[in-house]
Structures are given as C-alpha cells and as structure tokens.
N, C-alpha and C positions, 0 to 999 in steps of 0.2 A: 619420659616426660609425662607429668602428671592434669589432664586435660580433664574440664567436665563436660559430661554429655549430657544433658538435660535432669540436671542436679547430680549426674553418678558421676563419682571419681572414677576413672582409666587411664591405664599405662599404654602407650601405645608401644604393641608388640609388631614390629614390619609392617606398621600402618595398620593394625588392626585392633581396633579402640577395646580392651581388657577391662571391664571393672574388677576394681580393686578391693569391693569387698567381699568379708566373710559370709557364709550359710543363712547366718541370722539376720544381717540386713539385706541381704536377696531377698529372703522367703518375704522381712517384712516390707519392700518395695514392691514386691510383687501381688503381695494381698492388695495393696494399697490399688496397683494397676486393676484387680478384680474388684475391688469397689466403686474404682471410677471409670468401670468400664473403658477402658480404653487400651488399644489392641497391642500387644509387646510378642515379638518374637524373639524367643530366647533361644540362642545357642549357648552351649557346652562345649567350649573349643578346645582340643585336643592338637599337641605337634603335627598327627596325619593332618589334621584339616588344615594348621597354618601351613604346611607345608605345600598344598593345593594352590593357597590362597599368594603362596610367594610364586609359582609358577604359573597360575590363571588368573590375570588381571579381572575376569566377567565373574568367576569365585569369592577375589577379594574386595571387588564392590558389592554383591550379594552380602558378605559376612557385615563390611559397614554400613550397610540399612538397619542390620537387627537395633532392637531395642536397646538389647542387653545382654553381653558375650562373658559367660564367666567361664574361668582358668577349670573347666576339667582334669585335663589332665597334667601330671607330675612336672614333667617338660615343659610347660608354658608357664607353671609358676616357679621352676629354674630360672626360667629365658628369663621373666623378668628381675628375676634376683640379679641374675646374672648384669642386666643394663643400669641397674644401682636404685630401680624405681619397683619395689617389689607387689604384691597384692599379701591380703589381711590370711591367705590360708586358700585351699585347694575346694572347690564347689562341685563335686564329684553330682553327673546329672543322674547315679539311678538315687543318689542320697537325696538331691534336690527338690525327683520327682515325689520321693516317698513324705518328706517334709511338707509341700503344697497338698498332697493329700490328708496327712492329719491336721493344715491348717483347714481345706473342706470338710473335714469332721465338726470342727468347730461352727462353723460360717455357712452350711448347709449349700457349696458348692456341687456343679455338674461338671462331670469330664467324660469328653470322646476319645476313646484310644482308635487310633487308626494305623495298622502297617504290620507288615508280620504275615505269619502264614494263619489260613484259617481258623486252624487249632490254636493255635499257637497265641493270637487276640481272643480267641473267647477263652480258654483258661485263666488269662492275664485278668479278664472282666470278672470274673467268677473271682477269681482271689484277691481280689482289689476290693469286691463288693463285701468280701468277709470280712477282711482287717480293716475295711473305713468303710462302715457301715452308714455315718452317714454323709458320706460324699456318695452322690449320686450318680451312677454311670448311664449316663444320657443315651450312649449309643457305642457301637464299634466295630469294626469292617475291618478286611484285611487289607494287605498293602499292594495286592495283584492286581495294577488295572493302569491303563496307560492314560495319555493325556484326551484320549476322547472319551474317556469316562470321569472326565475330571468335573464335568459342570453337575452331573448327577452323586457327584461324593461330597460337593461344596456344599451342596442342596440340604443333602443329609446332613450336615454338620453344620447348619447353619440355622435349622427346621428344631434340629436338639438344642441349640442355644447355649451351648458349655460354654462354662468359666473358667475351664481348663482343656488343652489338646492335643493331647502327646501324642507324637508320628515314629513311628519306626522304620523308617523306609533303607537306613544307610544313609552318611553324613552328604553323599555326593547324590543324594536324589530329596531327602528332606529336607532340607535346610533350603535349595532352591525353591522347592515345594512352596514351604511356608511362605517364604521371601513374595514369591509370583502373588498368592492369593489371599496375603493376608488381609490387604484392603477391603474385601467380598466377604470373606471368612470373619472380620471383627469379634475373634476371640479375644477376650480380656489376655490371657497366656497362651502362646502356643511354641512349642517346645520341641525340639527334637531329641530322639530319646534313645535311638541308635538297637542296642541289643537289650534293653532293660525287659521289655516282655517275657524275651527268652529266657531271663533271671528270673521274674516273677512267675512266670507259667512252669516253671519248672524243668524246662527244657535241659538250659546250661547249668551250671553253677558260677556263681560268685568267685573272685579269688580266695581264698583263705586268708585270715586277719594277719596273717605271718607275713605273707608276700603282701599284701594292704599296707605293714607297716611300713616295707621296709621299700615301697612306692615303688613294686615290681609286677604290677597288675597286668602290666603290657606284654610279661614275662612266661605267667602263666594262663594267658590267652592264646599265647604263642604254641605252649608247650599244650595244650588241651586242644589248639586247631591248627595245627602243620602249613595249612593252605594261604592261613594270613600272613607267611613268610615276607610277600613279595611287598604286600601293602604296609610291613611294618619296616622296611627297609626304609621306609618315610624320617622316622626316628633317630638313627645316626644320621640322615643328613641336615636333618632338622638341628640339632646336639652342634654340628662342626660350623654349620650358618650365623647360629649363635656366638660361638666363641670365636668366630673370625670376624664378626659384624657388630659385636657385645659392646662396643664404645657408641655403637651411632641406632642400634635398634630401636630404644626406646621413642630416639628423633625422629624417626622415618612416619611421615605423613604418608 
C-alpha cells in the first residue's frame, strides 16, 4: 500500500515505511534536505535489518522515525514486488554515499565519517579527500567508544558542522545511534553506511559486477567472510516471511 510520508512515496514493507523512489530522486530530495538544513536520518534497509525490525518491536519503531529508508538491498525490493506495490529500483547505500559526495563536489558540502577501526576511517578520509576534492572532510573518528564517550563525539560533530555524516558502526548499533541523537546532532543527512569504509579504504573488496548483476552480493560476502554465516541466516527467513505473508505485507501498519 502506497502511503506518503512527508511528500515521499512508500510501500509499506511489515510496517516499515520504503520509499519508493530511484537513486536520482533520493540524491535530489536529499540535496534539497542539505539546503534547507534540516536533519534526515537515512537508512539503507536490508532483509537482515527488516528482519530485526519483524522480531524487535524497540528496532522497528527506531527504523519508523527515520526520515527516509530506502530498498538497499535485493530482497526488500523483491518483498515489495512481491506485495503488488513495487519501488522505482534498488538504492544500494555505498552507491548512494558516493552520489551525495559528487553532489558535495558540486555544492561545496562538509562530511564526518565516523565508525570503523582507526586505520581503517582515516584511509576512507584520505580517499574520499582525493576523488571529491571538493567536498570537504570536516572531521573523522573511529567507531571504538561507548556511550560515555557519546557527549564528547556529538561535540565534535557538531563543532565541524557537516552536511553530511556517515557512521559505520553496524546496522544494529548505528542506526539506533543516529535515531537517539539526531535531534543534538542536526545534521542535514545522517546516514548509516555499514561496511562501505572498509570498501573505500581498501580493506575489503566490492562484489564483482557479475555477482552485482545477477543481485548475489550477499553471496559473495558470504563466500569472502565464513563468519557472517550465522547473521545471513536472516535472509531465507526473511524470503519464506514474505511468501507466506505476500498478500497482507504491504498492509501491515
């Protein structure tokens, strides 16, 4: 069922309000959020996270605060094909993140990368400062620090003033993150961004455009990290949810 949330079209996925649009009017609703300053937490929802959000009722009231939750991954733009109420194409968040940054090329944007291991956020800042030269990288701190160090990382990110703020922390700690402080925080975008550092810094690799195409990225994450067995088990239960609930998904408030 096709519901607007403060002008955005969304499909409601098990009560979890989807925009429906493509890459191109993301980015340019999103400029729009950076111009008139005002604060949007975007997630990039994935099966594992609706999957969270069908079993943790405090997860999936977290996910409906955000701003604006677009279809990541493959499986959530199945599910809602699948409910009869589809979305414009897949919003993949490290394509997203890299889009908002040549829109800060343009627009002379600042962004905070926060999350990740040491090395691992200042390479990201280093190569981010080279290919968008001028989107400005305000500042950027790794993701090692718990909730009493929370008022002195708001501080810093609030002291740099980015119009961009991509967190890496893992969907099951940034995304709360954002949720809890983005009222303090009043970043124009703030973004969960998952493993993309690890992409950009060089760490991991990408899937290759073969497995890209043929929407088996989850496949060969799988096959490149042994260990996310347990967590990708989310994925077929997610897949059987859908096709046994596929007439009333889209309904569910």
């Amino acid at each position: 069922m096709t519901k607007i949330k403060e002008g955005i079209p969304t499909v409601s996925v098990f009560g979890v309000p989807v925009c429906k649009w493509g890459m191109k009017d993301t980015v340019a609703h999103l400029a729009d959020a950076v111009a008139g300053k005002v604060p949007h937490h975007v997630i990039t929802a994935n099966p594992i996270m609706m999957m969270a959000a069908i079993e943790n009722p405090e997860y999936k009231a977290m996910m409906q605060t955000a701003e604006l939750i677009v279809a990541d991954g493959t499986g959530l733009v199945w599910a809602a094909q699948k409910g009869g109420d589809p979305v414009a194409e897949r919003v993949p968040g490290y394509e997203l993140l890299h889009e908002l940054m040549k829109q800060g090329e343009r627009r002379g944007w600042k962004v905070y990368l926060l999350g990740s291991a040491p090395d691992v956020v200042k390479e990201t800042a280093r190569r981010l400062a080279l290919q968008y030269p001028g989107t400005t990288i305000a500042g950027y701190r790794d993701g090692y620090f718990g909730p009493d160090q929370d008022p002195k990382v708001i501080d810093e990110i609030v002291k740099a003033a980015p119009d961009l703020l991509f967190v890496a922390r893992g969907a099951d700690t940034q995304e709360p993150w954002i949720a809890k402080y983005k009222d303090v925080l009043r970043v124009p975008v703030m973004m969960g961004v998952g493993g993309s550092f690890d992409v950009i810094s060089g760490r991991t690799k990408r899937a290759p455009m073969a497995f890209r195409k043929l929407r088996l990225e989850w496949l060969y994450r799988l096959l490149k990290e042994p260990t996310r067995f347990r967590r990708m088990l989310a994925l077929p239960k997610f897949a059987v949810r859908v096709l046994r609930e596929k007439e009333n998904l889209t309904k569910m408030g």
